[in-house]
N, C-alpha and C positions, 0 to 999 in steps of 0.2 A: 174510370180511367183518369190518373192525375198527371198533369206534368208541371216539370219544375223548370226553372230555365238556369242552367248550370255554367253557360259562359253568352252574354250577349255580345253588343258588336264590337264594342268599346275591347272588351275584356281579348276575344278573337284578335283582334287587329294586335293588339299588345303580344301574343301569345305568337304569334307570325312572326312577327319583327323579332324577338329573339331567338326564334329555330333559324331564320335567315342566318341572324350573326355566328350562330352557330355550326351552321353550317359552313359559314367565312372562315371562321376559325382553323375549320378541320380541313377545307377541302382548299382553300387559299384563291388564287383564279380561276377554278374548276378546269383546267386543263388538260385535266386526269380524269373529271368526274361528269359522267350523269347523271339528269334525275329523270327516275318513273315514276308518272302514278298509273295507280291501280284503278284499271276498269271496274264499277261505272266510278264512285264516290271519290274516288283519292284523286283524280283527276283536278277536280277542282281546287284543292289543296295544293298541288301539283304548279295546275296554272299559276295560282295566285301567289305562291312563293314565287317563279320565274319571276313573274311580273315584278314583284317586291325586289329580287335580288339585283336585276337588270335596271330599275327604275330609280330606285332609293340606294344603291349600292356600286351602284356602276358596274354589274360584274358584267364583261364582256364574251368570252368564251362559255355560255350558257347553253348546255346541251338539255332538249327534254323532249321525253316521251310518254304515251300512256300505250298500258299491256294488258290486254283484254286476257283475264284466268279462268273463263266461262270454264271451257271442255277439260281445264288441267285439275278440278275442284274433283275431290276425291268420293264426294257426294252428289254430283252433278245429274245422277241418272239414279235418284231416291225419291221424285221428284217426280209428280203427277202432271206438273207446271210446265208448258213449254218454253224450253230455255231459250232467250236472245242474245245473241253473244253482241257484244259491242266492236270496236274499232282499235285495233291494235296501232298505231301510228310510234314504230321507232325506223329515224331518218340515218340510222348512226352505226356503227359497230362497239358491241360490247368488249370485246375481247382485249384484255387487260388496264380494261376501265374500270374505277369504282362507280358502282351502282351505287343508289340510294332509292328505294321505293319508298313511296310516301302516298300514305292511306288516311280515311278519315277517324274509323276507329278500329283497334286492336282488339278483337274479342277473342276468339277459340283459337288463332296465331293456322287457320285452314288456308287462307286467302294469300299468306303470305306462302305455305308451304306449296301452294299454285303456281305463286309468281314463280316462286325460286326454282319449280322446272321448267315454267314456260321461258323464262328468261336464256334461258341455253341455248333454243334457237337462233338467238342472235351474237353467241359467241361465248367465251368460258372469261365472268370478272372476271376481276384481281381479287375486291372486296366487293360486299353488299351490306349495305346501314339499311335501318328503317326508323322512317319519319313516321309518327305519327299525329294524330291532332288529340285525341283522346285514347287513353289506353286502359282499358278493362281489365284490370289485372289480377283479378280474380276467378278468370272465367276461361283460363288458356286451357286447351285439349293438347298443347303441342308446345316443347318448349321453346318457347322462341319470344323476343324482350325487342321492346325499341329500343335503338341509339342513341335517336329523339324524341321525347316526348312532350306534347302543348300541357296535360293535365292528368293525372290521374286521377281514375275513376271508381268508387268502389262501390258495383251496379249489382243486383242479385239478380237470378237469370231470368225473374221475370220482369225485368225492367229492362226499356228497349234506351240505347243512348240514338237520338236523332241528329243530325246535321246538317243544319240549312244554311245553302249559300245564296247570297245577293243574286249572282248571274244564273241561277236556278229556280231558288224559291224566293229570291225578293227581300233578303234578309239575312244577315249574317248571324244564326245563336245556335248555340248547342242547346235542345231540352234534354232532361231524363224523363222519361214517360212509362209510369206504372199500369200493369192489365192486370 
């Protein structure tokens, strides 16, 4: 098994700061907009943009959640593994708000096609964007494209893209890791 390190800390932090502004761009005071991240991994993503926007940007109207896609995953019950679902935490109404989910990486484009029904329970958007950090863009089972994206990545499907965050794993780097 090899790995490579495809974005360290330096290069991450850099890659954040311009989905922020980008996100400034589009969405202006976010008074219109939420963000979710995606249970478990996009969360983090999720957090640390807020933090980034509200800290370094001043945005004040800062709306965020994360939406746990355990039981909406189309696959969910192919799976010998007993599934743990996480913490769904939205404090807000979606209903004619732009969404923006924001995940760590875009593979097979299942996870997003999760959110987007699980997301209905809490009201029918306007719009939904997707943030990504890394986007595998050669591996979609489902058509479906970031808005945003930190890096693309061109992974073959035996190579895993990993993401490790500081308030998780002690470290901000993206590896690719070959089996």
């Amino acid at each position: 098994m090899s790995q490579k390190v495809l974005l360290n800390a330096k290069e991450v932090n850099i890659i954040l700061h311009r989905l922020a502004c980008q996100l400034i761009e589009n969405h202006n005071d976010f008074s219109e907009t939420v963000l979710v991240g995606l249970q478990p991994r996009g969360k983090y993503l999720a957090n640390r943009l807020a933090q980034m926007l509200k800290t370094d940007y001043k945005v004040k109207n800062l709306k965020l959640g994360h939406l746990d896609i355990t039981f909406f995953r189309d696959d969910f019950r192919r799976s010998e593994k007993i599934l743990e679902a996480n913490t769904t935490t939205i404090d807000f109404i979606v209903e004619n708000k732009d969404v923006v989910f924001i995940d760590d990486v875009l593979y097979t484009g299942r996870s997003i096609r999760a959110a987007l029904t699980a997301i209905q329970s809490f009201g029918r958007p306007n719009n939904i964007e997707l943030l990504t950090l890394i986007d595998r863009r050669f591996s979609r089972h489902l058509p479906i494209q970031p808005n945003y994206r930190g890096r693309q990545v061109d992974a073959i499907n035996n190579e895993k893209v990993i993401v490790n965050w500081e308030e998780n794993e002690g470290e901000d780097v993206v590896y690719l890791v070959s089996r």
